[in-house]
C-alpha positions in Angstrom: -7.8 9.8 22.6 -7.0 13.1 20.3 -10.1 14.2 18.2 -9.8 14.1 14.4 -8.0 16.8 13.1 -10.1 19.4 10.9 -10.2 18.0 7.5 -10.2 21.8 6.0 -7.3 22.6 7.5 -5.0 19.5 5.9 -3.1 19.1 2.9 -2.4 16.3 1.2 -1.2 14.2 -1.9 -3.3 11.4 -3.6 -1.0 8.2 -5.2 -3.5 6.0 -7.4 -2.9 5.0 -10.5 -6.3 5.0 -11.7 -7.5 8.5 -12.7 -11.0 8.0 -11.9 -10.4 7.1 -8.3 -7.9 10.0 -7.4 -10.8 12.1 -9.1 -12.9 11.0 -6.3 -10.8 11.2 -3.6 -10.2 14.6 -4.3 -13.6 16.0 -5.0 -14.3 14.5 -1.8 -11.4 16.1 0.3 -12.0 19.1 -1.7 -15.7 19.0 -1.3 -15.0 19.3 3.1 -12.1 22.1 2.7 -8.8 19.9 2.4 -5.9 21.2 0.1 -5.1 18.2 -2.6 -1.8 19.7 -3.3 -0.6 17.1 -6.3 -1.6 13.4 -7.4 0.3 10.8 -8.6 -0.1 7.2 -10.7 3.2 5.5 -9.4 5.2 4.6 -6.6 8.1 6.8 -8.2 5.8 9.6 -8.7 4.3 9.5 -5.1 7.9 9.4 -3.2 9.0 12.7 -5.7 5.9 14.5 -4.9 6.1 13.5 -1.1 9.7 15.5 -1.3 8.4 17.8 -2.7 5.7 19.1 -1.0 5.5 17.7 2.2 1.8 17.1 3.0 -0.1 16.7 6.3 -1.3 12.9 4.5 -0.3 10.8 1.8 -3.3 8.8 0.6 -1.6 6.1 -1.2 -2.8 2.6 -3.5 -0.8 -0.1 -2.8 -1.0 -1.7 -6.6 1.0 1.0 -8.9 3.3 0.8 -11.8 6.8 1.0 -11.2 7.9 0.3 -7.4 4.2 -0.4 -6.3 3.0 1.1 -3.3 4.7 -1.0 -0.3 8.2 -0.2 -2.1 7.3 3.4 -1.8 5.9 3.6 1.7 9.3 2.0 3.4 11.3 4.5 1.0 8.8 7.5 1.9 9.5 6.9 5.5 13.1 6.3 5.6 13.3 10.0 4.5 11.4 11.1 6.7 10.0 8.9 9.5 7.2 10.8 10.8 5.4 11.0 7.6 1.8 10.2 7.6 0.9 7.7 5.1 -2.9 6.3 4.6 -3.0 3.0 2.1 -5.9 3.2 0.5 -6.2 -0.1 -1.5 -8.7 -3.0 -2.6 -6.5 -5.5 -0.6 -9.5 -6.4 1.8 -7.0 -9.8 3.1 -5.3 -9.4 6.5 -1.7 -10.1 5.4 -1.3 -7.0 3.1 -2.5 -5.0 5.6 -0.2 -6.3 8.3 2.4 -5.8 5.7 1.7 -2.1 5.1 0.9 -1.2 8.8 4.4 -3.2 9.8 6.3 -0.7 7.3 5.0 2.3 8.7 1.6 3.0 7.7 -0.4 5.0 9.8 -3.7 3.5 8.6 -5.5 1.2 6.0 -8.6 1.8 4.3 -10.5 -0.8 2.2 -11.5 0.9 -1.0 -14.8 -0.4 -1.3 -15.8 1.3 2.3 -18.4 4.1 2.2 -17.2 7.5 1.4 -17.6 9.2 4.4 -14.9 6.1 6.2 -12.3 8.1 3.9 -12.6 11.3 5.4 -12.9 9.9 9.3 -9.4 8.0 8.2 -8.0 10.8 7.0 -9.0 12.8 10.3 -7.6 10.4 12.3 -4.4 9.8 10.8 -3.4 12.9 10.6 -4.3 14.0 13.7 -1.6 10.9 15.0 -4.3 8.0 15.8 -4.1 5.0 13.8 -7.0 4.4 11.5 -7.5 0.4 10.3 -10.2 -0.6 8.6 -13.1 -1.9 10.5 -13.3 -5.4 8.6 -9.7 -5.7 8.1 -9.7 -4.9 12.1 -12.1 -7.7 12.5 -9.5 -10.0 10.5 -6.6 -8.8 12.5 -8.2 -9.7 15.8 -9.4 -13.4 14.5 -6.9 -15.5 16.5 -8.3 -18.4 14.2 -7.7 -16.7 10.6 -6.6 -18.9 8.4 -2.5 -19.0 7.6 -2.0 -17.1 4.6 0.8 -18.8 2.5 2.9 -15.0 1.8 3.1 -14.9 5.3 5.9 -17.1 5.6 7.6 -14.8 3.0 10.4 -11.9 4.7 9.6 -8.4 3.9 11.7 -8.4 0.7 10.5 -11.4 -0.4 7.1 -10.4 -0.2 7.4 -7.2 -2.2 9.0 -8.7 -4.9 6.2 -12.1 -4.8 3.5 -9.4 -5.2 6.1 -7.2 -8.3 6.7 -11.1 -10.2 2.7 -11.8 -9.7 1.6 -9.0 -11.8 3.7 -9.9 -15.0 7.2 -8.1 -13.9 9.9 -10.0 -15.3 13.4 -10.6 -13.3 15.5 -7.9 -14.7 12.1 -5.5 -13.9 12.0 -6.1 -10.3 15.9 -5.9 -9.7 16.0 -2.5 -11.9 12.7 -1.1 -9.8 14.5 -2.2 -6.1 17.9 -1.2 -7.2 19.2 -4.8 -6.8 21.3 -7.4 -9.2 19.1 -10.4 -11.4 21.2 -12.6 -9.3 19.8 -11.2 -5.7 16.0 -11.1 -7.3 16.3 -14.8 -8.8 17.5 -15.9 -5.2 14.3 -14.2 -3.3 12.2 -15.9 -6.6 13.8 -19.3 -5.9 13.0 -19.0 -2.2 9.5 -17.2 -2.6 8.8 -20.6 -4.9 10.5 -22.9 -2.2 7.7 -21.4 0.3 5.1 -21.2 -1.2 5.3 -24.4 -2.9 5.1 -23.4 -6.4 6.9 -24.8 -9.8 6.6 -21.3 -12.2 5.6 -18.0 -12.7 2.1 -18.8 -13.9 1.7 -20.9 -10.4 3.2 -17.7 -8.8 0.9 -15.6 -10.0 -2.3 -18.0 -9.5 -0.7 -18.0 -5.7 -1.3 -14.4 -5.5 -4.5 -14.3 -7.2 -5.8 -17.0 -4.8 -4.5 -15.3 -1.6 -6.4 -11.9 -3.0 -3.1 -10.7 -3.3 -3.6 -9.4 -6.6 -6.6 -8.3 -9.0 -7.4 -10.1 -12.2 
C-alpha cells in the first residue's frame, strides 16, 4: 500500500455550504502546507470551480443548495473520471455513504471525526487509496445492519428522495436535474410506493428518521 501523499504539496477546492466549516477546513490544510485554491457553497459552484481549476482533491458536503452534493459528484466525474473527490458530510448512516462511494467517491469522512482524520483522508485519497470512515467502515462490514428503507430506491430516485426531503418542490428538482415535472412526479410516485409513504411531510419524516437529513 502507497504512503499518503505530502499534504504540502496538494491543492485543492473545498464545497460546503456553511462558511464556518470551509473556514476550518482550510486553516487546517493551510496550517500543514496544502494550496486551498477556491471554495464553494453549492453543488453548481463546486462542478464550475472543479473545471476550472483542476485540483489534486475536491473536499465536498454532500447537503448543498442547488444540485446537492451527490448530483455534483456523478456530474464532476463524468467530466473527468479520474477526479478525486473526498465527501466530507454529517451523514454518519451506511446508505449515504454506499451511495457516494458507488458514484465515484474516492473517500468519506464523518464530519464530526477529529481533526487530524481530515488530513490522513485527504493524504490518502489523493495519493489513490480509498479513505472510509472508520465507523462508517464498521457499518459497511456489519452483515446484520439493519435494511435501510432508501435502499430499495435506484440511484435517481434516491437523489431526488433526499432533493423533495429538504423542502424542494417538483418543478425544483426537475429544473436542478435537467428533467421534465412529469419524469420527477413519476420517481416521487415510486420513491412513495417504496418507501411506503402517503405525502411530502411523511417523505420528509422518512428521511429525517433514516438520518438522511438534518433538522
Amino acid at each position: 500500500m502507497s504512503a499518503a501523499a505530502p499534504l504540502s504539496a496538494l491543492s485543492l477546492v473545498l464545497a460546503d455550504d456553511h462558511a464556518i466549516v470551509r473556514m476550518g477546513f482550510r486553516l487546517l490544510l493551510e496550517g500543514v502546507g496544502a494550496r486551498v485554491l477556491a471554495e464553494a457553497d453549492s453543488g453548481e459552484a463546486a462542478q464550475q470551480r472543479m473545471q476550472e481549476l483542476d485540483p489534486d482533491v475536491l473536499v465536498m458536503d454532500l447537503s448543498m443548495p442547488g444540485c446537492g452534493g451527490l448530483a455534483a459528484l456523478e456530474r464532476i466525474l463524468a467530466r473527468k473520471p479520474g477526479q478525486k473527490v473526498l465527501i466530507a458530510s454529517a451523514h454518519a448512516d451506511a446508505i449515504t455513504a454506499e451511495r457516494a462511494l458507488k458514484a465515484g467517491a474516492a473517500g468519506y469522512l464523518c464530519k464530526r471525526s477529529p481533526p487530524d482524520e481530515l488530513l490522513k483522508a485527504v493524504g490518502l485519497v489523493a495519493a489513490g487509496q480509498r479513505y472510509i470512515d472508520p465507523e462508517i467502515a464498521a457499518a459497511l462490514r456489519r452483515a446484520d445492519r439493519p435494511e435501510h428503507p432508501a435502499e430499495a430506491l435506484t440511484d435517481k430516485e434516491f437523489s431526488v428522495f433526499l432533493q423533495l426531503a429538504q423542502g424542494r418542490s417538483v418543478a425544483e428538482v426537475a429544473e436542478t436535474f435537467h428533467l421534465s415535472p412529469n419524469t420527477v412526479g413519476t420517481h416521487l410516485y415510486h420513491i412513495k410506493q417504496k418507501l411506503g409513504v402517503q405525502n411530502m411531510a411523511e417523505l420528509a419524516m422518512a428521511a429525517v428518521r433514516s438520518g438522511l437529513i438534518e433538522v
